[in-house]
Backbone bond lengths (Angstrom), bond angles and torsions (degrees), N, CA, C in turn:
res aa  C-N    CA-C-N  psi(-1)  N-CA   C-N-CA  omega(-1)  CA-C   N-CA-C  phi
1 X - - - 1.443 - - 1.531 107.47 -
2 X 1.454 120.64 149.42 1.287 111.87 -149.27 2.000 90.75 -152.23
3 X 1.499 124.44 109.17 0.897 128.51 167.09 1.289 122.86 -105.61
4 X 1.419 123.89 150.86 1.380 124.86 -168.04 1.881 112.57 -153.61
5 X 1.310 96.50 123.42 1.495 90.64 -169.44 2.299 83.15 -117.27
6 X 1.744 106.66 113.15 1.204 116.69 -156.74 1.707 101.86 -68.87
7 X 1.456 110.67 -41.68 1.630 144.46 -161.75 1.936 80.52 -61.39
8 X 1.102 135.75 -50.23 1.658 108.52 -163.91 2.021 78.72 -112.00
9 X 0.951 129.90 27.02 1.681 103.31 -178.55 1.588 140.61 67.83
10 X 1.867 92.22 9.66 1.555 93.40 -156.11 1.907 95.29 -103.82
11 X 1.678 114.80 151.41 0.862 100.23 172.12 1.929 87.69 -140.53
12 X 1.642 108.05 168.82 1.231 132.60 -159.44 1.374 119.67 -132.15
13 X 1.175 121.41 82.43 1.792 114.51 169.73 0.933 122.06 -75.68
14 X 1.497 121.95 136.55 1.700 124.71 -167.93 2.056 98.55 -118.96
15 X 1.121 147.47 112.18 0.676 143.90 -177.33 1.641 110.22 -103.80
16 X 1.175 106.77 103.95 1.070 115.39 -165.60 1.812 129.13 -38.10
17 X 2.143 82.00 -65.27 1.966 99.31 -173.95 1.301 106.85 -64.65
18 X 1.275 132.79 -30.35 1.567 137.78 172.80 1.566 127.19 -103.63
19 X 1.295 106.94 9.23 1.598 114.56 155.25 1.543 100.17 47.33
20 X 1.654 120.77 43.03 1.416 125.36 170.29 1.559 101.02 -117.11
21 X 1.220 135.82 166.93 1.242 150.04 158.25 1.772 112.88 -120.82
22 X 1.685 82.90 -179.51 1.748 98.92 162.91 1.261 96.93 179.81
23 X 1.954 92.56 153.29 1.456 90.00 -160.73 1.921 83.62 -130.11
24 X 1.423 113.08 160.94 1.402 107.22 -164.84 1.546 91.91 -146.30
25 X 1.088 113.04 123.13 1.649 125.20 -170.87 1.929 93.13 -131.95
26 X 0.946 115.19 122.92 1.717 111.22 158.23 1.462 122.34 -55.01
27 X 1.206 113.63 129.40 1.549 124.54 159.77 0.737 135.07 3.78
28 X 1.731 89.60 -91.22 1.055 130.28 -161.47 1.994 103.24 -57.95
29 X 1.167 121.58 -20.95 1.091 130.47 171.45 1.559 131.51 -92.53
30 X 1.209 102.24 -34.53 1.816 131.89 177.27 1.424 125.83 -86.29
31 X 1.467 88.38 -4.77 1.548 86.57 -158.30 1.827 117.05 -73.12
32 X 1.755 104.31 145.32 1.652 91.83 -167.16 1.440 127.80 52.54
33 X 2.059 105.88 21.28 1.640 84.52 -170.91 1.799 71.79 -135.89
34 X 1.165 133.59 10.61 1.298 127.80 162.91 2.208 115.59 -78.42
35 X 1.212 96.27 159.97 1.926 115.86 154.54 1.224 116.51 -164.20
36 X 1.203 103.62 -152.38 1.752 105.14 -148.82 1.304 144.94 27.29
37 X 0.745 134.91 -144.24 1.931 136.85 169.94 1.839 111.65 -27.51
38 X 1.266 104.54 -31.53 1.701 105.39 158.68 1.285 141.99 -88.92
39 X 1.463 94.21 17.43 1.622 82.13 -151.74 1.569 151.87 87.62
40 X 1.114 127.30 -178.03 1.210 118.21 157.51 1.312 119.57 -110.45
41 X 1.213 100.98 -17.48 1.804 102.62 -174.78 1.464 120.76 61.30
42 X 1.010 96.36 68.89 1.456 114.60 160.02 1.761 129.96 -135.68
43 X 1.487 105.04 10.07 1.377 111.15 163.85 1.404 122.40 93.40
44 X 1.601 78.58 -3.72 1.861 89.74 178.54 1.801 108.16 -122.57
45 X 1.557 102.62 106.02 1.484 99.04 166.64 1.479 147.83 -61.71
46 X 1.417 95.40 -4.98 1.379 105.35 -179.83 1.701 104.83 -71.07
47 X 0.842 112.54 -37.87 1.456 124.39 -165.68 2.022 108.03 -79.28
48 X 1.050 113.76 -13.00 1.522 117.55 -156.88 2.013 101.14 -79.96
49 X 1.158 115.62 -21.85 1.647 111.49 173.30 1.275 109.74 -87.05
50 X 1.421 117.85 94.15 1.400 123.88 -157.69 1.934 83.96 -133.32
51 X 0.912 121.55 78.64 1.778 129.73 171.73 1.841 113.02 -54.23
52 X 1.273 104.18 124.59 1.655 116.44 -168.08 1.509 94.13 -58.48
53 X 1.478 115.56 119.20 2.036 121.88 169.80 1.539 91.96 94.26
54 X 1.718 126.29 -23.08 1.590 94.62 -166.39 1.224 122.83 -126.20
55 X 1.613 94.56 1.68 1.910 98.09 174.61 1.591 107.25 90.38
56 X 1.097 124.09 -170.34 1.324 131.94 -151.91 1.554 85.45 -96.32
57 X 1.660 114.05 127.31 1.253 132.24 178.47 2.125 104.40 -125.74
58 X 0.990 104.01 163.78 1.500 113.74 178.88 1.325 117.52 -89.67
59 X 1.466 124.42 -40.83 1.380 108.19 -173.60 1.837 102.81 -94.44
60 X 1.148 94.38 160.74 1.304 117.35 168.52 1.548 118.28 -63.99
61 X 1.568 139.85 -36.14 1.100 147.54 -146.48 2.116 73.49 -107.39
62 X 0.665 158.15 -79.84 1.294 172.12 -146.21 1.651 90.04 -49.46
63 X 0.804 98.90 -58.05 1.682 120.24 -162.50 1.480 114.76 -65.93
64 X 1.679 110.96 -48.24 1.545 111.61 -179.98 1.816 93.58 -89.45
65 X 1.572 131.79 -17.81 1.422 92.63 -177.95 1.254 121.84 -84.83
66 X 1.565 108.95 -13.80 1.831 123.58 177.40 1.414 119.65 -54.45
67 X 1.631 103.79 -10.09 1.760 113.52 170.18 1.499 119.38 -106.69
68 X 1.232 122.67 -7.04 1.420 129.12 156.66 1.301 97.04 -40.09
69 X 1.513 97.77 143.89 1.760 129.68 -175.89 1.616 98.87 -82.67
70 X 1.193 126.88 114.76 1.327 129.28 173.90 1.997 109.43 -88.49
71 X 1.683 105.04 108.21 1.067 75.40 168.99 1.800 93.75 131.71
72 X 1.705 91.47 -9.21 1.740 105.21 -166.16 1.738 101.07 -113.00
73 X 0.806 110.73 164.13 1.668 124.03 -171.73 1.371 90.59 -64.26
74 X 1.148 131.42 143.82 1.700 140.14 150.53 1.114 143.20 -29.18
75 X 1.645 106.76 11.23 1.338 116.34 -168.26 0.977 113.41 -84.78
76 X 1.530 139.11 -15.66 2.034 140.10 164.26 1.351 99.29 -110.88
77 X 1.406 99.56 118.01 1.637 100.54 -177.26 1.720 88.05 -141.04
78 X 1.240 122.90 176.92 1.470 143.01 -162.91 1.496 101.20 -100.51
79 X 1.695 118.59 113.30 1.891 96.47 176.66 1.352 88.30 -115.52
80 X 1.566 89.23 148.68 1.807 108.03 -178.61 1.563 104.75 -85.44
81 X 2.034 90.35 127.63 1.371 94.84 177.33 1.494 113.25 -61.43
82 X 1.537 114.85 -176.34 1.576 130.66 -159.62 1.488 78.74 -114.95
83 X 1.330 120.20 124.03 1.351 117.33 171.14 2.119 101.39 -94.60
84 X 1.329 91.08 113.28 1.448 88.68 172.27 1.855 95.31 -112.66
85 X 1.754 85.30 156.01 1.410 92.61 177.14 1.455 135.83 -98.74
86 X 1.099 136.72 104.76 1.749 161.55 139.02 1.796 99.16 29.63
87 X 1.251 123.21 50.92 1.544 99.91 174.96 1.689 130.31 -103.33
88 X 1.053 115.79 127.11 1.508 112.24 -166.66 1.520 111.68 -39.48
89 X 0.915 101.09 140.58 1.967 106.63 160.98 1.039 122.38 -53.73
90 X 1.467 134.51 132.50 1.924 117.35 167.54 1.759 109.18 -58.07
91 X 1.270 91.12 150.39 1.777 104.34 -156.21 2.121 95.84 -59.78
92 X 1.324 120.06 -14.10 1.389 130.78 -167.95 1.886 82.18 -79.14
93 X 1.116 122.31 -75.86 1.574 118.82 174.33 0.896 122.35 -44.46
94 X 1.125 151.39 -61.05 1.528 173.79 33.53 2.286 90.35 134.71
95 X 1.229 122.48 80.95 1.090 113.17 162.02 1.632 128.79 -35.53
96 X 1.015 103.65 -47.31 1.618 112.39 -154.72 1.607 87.74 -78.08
97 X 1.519 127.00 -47.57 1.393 124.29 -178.07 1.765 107.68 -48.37
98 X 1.159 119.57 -55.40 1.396 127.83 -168.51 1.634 99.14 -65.64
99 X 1.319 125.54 -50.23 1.580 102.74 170.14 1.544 120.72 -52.98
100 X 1.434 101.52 -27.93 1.489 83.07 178.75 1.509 130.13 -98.26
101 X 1.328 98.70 3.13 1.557 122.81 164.10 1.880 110.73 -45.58
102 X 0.998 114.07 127.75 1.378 104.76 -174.84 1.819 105.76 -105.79
């Protein structure tokens, strides 16, 4: 689903099965004049985790809940990822080994 308000340039993807968006405003117009969930837009990512009251924080989970609507029914809330653990493949599975297998 795809909203668009033409008068400021802004448009809105709603993706339904994964309940993610994106929102796409030009630059050349926005620039340094965005926050929250967008950024600021200025081209530099280092700078874009800027948490509502706390300034530029490191994690990500910190960052998207400091913009939750205080004050709104419970329906966007923060779910904690499943930390699964990172274990190498045996080198027989191991894709990347077999490409480099000569």
């Amino acid at each position: 689903v795809m909203v668009a308000i033409p008068r400021i340039q802004l448009e809105v993807h709603f993706f339904l099965e994964s309940h993610g968006f994106s929102i796409r405003l030009p630059s050349y117009l926005y620039f340094n004049k965005t926050e929250g969930l967008c950024g600021n837009c200025n081209h530099n990512n280092e700078d874009d985790l800027v948490a509502k009251d706390i300034g530029q924080v490191e994690s990500v989970d910190t960052f998207g809940t400091s913009w939750l609507l205080e004050g709104e029914p419970n329906t966007c809330t923060a779910l904690k990822k499943e930390e699964i653990p990172c274990l190498p493949l045996p080198p027989d599975q191991d894709p990347c080994l077999y490409i480099m297998n000569e």
